[in-house]
DOLO-18798 format. One line per 5 residues: number of its first residue (from 1); for each residue x, y, z of C-alpha. Coordinates in pm, 1 decimal, padded with zeros to 6 digits. Each point is the difference from the previous one (the first is absolute). Example, Ala and Ser with C-alpha at 12.3 -4.5 7.8 and 13.67 -1.06 7.14 Angstrom:
<rs>
1 = 01230.0,-00450.0,00780.0  00137.0,00344.0,-00066.0
</rs>
This chain:
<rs>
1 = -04324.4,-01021.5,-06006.0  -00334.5,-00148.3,00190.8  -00278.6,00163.0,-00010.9  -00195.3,-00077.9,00321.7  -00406.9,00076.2,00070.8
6 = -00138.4,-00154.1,00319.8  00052.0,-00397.6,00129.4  00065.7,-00289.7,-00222.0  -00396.8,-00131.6,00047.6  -00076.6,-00125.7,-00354.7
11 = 00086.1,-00328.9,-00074.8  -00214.6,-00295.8,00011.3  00247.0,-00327.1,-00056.3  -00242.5,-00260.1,00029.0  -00124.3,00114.9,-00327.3
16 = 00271.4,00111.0,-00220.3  -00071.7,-00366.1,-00177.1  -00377.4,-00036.0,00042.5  -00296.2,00155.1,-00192.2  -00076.0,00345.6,-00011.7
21 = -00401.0,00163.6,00054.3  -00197.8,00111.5,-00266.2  00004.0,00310.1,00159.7  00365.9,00024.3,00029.5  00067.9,-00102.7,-00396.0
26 = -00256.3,00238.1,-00099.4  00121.0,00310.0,00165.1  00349.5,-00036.3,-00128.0  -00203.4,-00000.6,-00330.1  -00144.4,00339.5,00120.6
31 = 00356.3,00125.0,00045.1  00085.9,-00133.7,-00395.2  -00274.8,00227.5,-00073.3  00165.9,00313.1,00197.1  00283.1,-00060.1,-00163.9
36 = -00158.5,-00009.2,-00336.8  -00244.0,00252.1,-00048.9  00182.2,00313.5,00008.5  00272.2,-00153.3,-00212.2  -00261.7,-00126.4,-00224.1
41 = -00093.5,00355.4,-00049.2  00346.2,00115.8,-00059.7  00098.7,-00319.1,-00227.8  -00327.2,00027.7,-00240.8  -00059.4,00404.3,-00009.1
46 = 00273.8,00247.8,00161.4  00182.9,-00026.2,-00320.4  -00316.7,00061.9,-00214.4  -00105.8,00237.6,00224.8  00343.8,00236.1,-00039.6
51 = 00001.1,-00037.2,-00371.0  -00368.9,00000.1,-00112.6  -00136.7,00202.5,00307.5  00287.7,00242.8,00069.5  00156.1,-00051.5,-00387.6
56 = 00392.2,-00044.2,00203.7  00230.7,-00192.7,-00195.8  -00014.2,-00364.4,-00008.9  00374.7,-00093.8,-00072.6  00112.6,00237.1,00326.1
61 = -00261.0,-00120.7,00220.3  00046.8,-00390.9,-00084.7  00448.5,00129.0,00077.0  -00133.0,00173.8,00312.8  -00215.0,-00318.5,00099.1
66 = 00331.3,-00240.5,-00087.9  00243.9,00200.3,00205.6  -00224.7,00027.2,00289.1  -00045.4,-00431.8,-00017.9  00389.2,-00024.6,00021.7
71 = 00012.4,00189.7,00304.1  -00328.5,-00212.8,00107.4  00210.4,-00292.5,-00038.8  00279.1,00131.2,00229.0  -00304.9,00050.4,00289.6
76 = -00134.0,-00339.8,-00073.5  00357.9,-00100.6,00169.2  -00014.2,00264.9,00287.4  -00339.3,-00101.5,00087.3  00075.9,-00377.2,00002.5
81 = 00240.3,00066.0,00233.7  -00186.4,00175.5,00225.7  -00254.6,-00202.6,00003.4  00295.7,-00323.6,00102.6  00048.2,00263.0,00257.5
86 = -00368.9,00093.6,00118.5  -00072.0,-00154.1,00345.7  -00362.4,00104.9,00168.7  -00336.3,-00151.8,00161.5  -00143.4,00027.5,-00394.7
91 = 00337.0,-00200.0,-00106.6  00221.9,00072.5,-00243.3  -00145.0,00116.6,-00297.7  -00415.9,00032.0,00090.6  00074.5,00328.8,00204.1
96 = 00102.2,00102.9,-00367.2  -00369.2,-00023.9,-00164.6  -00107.4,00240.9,00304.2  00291.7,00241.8,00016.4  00013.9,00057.7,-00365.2
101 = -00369.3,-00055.7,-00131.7  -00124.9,00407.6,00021.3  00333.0,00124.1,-00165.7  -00053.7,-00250.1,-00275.4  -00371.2,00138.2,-00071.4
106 = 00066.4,00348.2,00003.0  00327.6,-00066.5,-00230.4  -00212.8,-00094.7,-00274.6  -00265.6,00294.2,-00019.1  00303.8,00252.2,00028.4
111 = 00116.0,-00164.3,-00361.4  -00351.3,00154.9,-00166.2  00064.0,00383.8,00129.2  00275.6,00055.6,-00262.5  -00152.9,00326.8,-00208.0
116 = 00066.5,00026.6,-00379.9  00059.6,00381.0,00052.3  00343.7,-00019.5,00253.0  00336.5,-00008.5,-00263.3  00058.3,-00310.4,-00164.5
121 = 00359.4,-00021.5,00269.6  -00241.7,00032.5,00277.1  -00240.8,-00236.1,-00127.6  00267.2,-00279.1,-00058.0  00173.5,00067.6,00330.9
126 = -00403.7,-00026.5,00199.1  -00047.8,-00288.6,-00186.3  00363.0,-00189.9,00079.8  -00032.1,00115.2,00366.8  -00382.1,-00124.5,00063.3
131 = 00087.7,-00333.4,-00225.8  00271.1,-00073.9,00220.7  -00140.6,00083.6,00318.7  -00301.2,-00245.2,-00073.8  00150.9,-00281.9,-00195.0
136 = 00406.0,00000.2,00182.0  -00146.3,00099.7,00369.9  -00330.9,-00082.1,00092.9  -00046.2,-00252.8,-00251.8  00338.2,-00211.0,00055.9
141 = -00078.8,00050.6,00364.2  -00319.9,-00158.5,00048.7  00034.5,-00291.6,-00276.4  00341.6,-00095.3,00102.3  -00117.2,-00095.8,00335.3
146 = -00362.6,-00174.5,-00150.4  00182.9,-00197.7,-00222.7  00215.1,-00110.0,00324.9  -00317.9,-00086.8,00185.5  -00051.7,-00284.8,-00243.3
151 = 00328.1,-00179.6,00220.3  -00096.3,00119.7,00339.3  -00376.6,-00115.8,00006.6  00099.4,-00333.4,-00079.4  00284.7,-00263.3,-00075.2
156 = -00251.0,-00213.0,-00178.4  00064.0,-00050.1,-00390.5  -00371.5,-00039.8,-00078.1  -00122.6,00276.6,00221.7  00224.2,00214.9,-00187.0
161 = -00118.5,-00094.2,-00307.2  -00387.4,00090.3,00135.5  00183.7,00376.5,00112.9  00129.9,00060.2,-00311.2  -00329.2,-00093.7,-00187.8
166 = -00208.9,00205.3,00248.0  00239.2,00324.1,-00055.6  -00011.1,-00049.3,-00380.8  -00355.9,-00018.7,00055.4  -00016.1,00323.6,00206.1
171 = 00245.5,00151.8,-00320.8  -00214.0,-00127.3,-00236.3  -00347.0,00179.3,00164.9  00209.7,00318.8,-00005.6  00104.2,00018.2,-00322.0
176 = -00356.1,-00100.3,-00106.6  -00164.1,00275.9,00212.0  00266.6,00215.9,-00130.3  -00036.3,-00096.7,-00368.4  -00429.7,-00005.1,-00002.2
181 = -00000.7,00323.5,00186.0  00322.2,00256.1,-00032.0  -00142.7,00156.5,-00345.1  -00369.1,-00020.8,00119.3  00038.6,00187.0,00291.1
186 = 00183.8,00252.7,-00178.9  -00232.0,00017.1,-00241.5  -00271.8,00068.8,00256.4  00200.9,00213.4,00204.1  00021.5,00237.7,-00346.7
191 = 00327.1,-00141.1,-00189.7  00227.1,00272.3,00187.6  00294.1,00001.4,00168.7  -00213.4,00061.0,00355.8  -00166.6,-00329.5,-00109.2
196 = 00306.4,-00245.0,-00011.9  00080.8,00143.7,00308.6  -00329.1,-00072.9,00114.0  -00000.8,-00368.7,-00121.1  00382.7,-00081.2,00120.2
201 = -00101.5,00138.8,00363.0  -00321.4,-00250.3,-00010.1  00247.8,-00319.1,-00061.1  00218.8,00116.0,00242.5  -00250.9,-00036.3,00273.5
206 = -00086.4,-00336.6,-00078.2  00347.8,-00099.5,-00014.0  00068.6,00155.4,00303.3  -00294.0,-00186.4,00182.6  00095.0,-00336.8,-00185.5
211 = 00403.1,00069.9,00213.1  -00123.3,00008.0,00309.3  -00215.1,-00294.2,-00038.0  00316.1,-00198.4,-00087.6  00162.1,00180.6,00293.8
216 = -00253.5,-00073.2,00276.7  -00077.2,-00346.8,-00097.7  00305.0,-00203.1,-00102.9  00249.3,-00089.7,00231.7  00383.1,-00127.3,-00033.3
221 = 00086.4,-00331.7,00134.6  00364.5,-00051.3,-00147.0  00219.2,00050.8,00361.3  00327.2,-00201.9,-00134.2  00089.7,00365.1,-00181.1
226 = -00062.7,00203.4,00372.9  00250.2,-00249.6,00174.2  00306.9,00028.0,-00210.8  00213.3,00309.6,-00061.9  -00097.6,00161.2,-00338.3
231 = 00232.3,-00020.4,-00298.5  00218.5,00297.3,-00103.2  -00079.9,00184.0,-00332.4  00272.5,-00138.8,-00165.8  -00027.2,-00348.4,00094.1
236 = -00361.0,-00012.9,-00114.2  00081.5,00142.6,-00364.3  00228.9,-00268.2,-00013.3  -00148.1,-00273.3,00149.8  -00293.8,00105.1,-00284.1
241 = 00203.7,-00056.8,-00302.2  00104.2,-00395.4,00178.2  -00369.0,-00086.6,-00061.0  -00048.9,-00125.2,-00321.0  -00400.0,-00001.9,00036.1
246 = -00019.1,00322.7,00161.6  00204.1,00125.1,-00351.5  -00226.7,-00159.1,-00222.4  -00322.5,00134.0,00139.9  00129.1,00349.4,00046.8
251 = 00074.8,-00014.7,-00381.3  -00344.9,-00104.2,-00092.1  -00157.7,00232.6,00181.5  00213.1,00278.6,-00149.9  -00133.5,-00142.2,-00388.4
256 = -00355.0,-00032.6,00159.3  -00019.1,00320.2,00172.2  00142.0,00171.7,-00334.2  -00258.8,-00172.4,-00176.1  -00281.8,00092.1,00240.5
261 = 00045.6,00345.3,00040.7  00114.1,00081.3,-00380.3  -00393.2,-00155.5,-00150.2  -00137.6,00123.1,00321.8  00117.4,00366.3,-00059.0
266 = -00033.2,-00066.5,-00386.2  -00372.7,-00090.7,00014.8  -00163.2,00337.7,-00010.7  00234.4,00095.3,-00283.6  -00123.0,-00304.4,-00195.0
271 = -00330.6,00026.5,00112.3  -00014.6,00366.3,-00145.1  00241.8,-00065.4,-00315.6  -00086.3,-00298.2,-00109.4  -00345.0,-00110.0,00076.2
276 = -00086.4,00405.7,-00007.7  -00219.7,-00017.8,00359.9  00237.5,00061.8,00313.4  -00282.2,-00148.6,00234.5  00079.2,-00374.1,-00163.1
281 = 00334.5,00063.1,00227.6  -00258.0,-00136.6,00247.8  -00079.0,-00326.1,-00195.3  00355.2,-00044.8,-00162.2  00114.3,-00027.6,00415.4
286 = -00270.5,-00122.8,00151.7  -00023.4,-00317.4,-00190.1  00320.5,-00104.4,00105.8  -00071.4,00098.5,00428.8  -00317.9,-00199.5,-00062.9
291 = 00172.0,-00325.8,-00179.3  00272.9,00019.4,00255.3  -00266.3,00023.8,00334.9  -00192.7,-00257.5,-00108.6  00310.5,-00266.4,-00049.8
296 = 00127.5,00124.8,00320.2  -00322.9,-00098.1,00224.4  00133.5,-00368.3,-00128.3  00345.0,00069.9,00124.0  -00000.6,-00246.8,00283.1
301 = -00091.1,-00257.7,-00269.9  00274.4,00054.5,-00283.3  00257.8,00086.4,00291.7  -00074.7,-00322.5,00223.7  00030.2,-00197.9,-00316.7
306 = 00270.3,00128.3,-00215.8  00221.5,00214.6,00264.5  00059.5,00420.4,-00050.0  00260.8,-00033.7,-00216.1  -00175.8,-00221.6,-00293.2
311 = -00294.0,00188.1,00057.9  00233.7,00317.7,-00066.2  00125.2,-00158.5,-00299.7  -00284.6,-00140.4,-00192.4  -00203.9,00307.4,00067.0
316 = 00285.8,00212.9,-00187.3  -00037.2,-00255.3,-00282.1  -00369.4,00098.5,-00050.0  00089.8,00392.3,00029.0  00293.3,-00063.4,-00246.3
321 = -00259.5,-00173.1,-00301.2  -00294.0,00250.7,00030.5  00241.2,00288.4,-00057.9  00134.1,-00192.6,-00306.3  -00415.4,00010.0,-00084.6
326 = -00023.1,00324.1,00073.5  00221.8,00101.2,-00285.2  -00256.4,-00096.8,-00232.1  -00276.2,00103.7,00073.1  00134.1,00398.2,-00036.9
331 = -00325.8,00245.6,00162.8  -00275.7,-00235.6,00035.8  -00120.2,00104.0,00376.5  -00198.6,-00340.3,00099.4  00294.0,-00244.4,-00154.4
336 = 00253.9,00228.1,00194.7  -00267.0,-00004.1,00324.2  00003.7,-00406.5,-00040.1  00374.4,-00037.7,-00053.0  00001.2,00245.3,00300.6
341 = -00201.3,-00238.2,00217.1  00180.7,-00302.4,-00098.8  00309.7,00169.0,00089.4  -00109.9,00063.1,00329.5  -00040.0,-00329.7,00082.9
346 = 00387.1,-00067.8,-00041.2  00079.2,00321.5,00132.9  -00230.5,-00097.3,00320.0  00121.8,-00354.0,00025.0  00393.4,00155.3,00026.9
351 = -00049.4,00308.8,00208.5  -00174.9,-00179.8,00235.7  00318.9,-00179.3,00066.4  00230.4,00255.9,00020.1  00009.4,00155.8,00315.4
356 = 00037.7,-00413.5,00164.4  00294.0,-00076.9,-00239.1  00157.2,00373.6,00137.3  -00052.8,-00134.9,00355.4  00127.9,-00363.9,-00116.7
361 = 00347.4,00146.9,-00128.9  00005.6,00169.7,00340.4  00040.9,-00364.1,00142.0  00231.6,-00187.9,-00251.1  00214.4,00324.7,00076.2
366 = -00005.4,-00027.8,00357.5  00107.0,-00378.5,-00027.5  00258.9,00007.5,-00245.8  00166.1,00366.2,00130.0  -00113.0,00009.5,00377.2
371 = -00126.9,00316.6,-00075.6  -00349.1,00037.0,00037.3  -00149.4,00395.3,-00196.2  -00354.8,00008.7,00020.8  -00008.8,00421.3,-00084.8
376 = 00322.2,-00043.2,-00229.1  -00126.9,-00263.9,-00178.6  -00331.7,00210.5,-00089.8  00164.5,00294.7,-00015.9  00279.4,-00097.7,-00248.9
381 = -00261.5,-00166.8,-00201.2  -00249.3,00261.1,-00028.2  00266.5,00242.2,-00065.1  00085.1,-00245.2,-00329.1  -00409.6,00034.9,-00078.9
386 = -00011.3,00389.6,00036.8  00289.2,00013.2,-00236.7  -00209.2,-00171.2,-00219.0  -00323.0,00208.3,00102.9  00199.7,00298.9,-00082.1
391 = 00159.5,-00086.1,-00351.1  -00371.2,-00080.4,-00116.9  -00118.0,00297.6,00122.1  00281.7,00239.8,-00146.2  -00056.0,-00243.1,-00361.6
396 = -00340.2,00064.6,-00037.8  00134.1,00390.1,-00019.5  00272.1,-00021.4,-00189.3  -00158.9,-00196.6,-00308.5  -00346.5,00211.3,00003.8
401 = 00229.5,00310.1,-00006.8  00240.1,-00096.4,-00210.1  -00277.5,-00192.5,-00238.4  -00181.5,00350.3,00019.2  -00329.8,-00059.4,00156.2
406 = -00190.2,00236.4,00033.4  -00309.0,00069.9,00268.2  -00180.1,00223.0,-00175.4  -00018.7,-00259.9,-00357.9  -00330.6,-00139.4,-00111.9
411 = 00203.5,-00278.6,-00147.2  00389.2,-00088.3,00055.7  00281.8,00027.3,-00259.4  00163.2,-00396.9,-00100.0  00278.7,00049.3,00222.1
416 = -00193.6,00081.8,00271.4  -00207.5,-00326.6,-00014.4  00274.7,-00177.3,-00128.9  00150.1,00113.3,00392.8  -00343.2,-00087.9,00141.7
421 = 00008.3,-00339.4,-00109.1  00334.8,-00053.5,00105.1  -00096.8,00101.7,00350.5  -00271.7,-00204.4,00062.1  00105.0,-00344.3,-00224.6
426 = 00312.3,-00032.7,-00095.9  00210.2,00143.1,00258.1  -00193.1,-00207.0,00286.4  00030.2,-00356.0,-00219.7  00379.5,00017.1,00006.8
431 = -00025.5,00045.8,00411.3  -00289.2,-00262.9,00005.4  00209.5,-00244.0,-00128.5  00354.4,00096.1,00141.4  -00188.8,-00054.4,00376.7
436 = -00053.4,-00372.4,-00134.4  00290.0,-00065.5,-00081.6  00157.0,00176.0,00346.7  -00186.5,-00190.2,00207.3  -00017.6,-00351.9,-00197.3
441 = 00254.4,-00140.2,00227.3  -00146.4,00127.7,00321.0  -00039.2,-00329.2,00233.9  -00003.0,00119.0,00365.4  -00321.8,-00183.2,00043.3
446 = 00160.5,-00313.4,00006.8  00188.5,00022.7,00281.8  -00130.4,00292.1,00222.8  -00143.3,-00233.4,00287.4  00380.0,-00110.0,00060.1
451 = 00101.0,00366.7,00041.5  -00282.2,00075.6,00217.1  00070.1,-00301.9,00209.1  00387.0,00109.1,-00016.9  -00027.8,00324.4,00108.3
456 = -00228.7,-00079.5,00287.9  00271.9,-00240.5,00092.9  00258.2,00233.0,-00002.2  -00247.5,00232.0,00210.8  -00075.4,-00238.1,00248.8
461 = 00381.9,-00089.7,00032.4  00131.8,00391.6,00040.8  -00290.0,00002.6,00278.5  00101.1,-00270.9,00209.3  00338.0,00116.8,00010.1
</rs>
């Protein structure tokens, strides 16, 4: 299967090693921030919106939300291959951000219309269809081929460490726009269900704005992957499981993204159970997406002088002890917004370097298997971090149903903060420090030029023949 738009007009190769324009690095950024801000809305509140708003039942929804990531993960793989397949004037996987970028939007406001007076069966089968269609369809099919972007714009290992900073950045102003605003605006819009429809539609448009930024001004310069044949299916799954690298990131991601999205979708819960004020959600988050920007406007520093992967490494270290603080210092809202903060300086320092080590394994596996999987590779690994996203998601829940919270209590019962804690500390510690010690032994760094220079020798030989 190819799947052909126009004439083959993208590629630049004089610059798939040289630097990249301000411009350029900042409106991938912009598509980060597509990407991000209706998820951040359906990370942080759909959840607390179906059992505090609508008063549906945690434990099915979080089941509904698990299932749905499973089959996610099984369109993660379709979509990387169609993006290996995708030949147009845009390139291979830019046409993607345009073709998909409306569906995406709309996807998330249809998630608010559920009504609490349709039968429960109805209810649960509205909310499985609508979750799926945003999160498995639209969702897979516009990040799958952004994340691939990060390998087409540019071979260059230090350029890809600036694109993956810039689209954390773009996440990061998402989820903080998201986080300051979601429960203001519904607040102002009258605390209804018309108002977080209101307030999801409002994100939506500036998401949608922020994908065709990253549409109409980045451009893919990679053309080694439009000259040769494209792998079969089954030779990139396997070729993906020769590639030790590729393996070790794709596990750490799953732990992180876990991690992520179970305090991320936690927060509000905490925010209302334990500190008893759900608008410190906005602080408890916030602290982190502002520790984590600022340490990622140094990322050319740290990265220049201590490579992605001990940047990765070290800045897991710091996220690992400040959750070991954080068990101590139980409800207290300006030690947990400093610990927050601090956090977000590790957490900055490592996801700034995730996206370049992604497109790094996509080169060691080239070299060492002759196969070379730029949407696989993505694909495969994102649908490893939306197994993760989902599990979170489904165990934040489980334990607040089965702990019996309750929306309507002035004050929780013990096993319902006992759960609350668990979501927010404990639970993310143990992933904290099992992403150390995954990635301890990560040392691509050391010899990536060699591959690089490999590769293109390989390259230039097939040509000449």
């Amino acid at each position: 299967m190819e799947i052909h738009l126009g004439k083959h007009s993208t590629s630049d190769n004089s610059g798939e090693m040289g630097a990249l324009s301000m411009r350029e690095r900042i409106s991938y950024g912009a598509g980060g921030m597509g990407n991000a801000i209706v998820n951040a809305v359906v990370t942080g509140f759909l959840m607390f919106f179906y059992t505090d708003q609508l008063h549906v039942n945690g434990g099915i929804v979080g089941t509904i939300f698990l299932i749905s990531k499973v089959l996610d993960g099984v369109s993660d793989l379709i979509m990387g291959y169609a993006v290996d397949q995708t030949k147009s004037k845009y390139g291979k996987a830019r046409p993607w951000i345009l073709w998909i970028m409306l569906p995406y939007a709309v996807s998330g406001v249809l998630l608010f219309l559920l009504q609490d007076t349709w039968p429960s069966t109805l209810q649960y089968v509205y909310i499985f269809v609508t979750y799926t269609l945003t999160s498995t369809v639209f969702f897979t099919a516009i990040c799958t081929p952004y994340n691939a972007m990060n390998a087409l714009i540019t071979k260059n290992q230090y350029e890809r460490g600036l694109l993956g900073s810039t689209n954390v950045i773009g996440n990061l102003l998402a989820q903080i726009l998201v986080n300051t605003f979601m429960l203001r605006l519904v607040t102002s819009f009258g605390n209804t269900q018309s108002a977080w429809i209101w307030s999801t539609a409002i994100f939506a448009v500036v998401g949608l704005a922020a994908h065709y930024i990253c549409f109409s001004q980045t451009m893919e310069r990679s053309s080694q992957v439009e000259k040769e044949a494209s792998p079969k299916f089954s030779v990139s799954i396997k070729s993906l499981f020769h590639n030790k690298y590729w393996i070790m990131v794709t596990l750490a991601a799953t732990l992180l993204f876990f991690m992520n999205t179970l305090q991320l979708t936690a927060a509000v819960y905490f925010a209302k159970g334990i500190i008893h004020n759900t608008n410190a959600v906005a602080g408890l988050t916030n602290s982190m997406n502002v520790g984590q920007m600022i340490i990622i406007l140094f990322a050319f520093v740290y990265i220049k002088k201590l490579g992605k992967a001990r940047s990765f490494k070290y800045g897991y270290v710091l996220v690992t002890l400040t959750y070991i603080a954080q068990v101590f210092v139980g409800g207290s809202y300006s030690l947990l917004i400093t610990l927050g903060f601090i956090r977000g300086l590790g957490m900055g320092m490592a996801s700034a370097c995730m996206a370049g080590l992604i497109s790094d394994t996509i080169e060691y596996g080239e070299w060492k298997t002759g196969v070379r999987t730029v949407g696989m590779s993505n694909a495969a690994n994102s649908f490893s971090q939306k197994i993760g996203n989902g599990i979170g998601t489904a165990m934040v829940g489980w334990l607040t149903a089965a702990a019996g919270y309750s929306a309507s209590a002035t004050v929780q019962n013990s096993s319902s903060i006992a759960a609350l804690n668990t979501l927010f500390t404990y639970v993310p510690l143990v992933c904290a420090a099992l992403v150390v010690v995954l990635m301890w032994r990560f040392d691509l760094d050391k010899f990536y030029d060699k591959i690089v220079a490999d590769l293109d020798q390989r390259h230039a030989t097939k040509i000449s023949k």
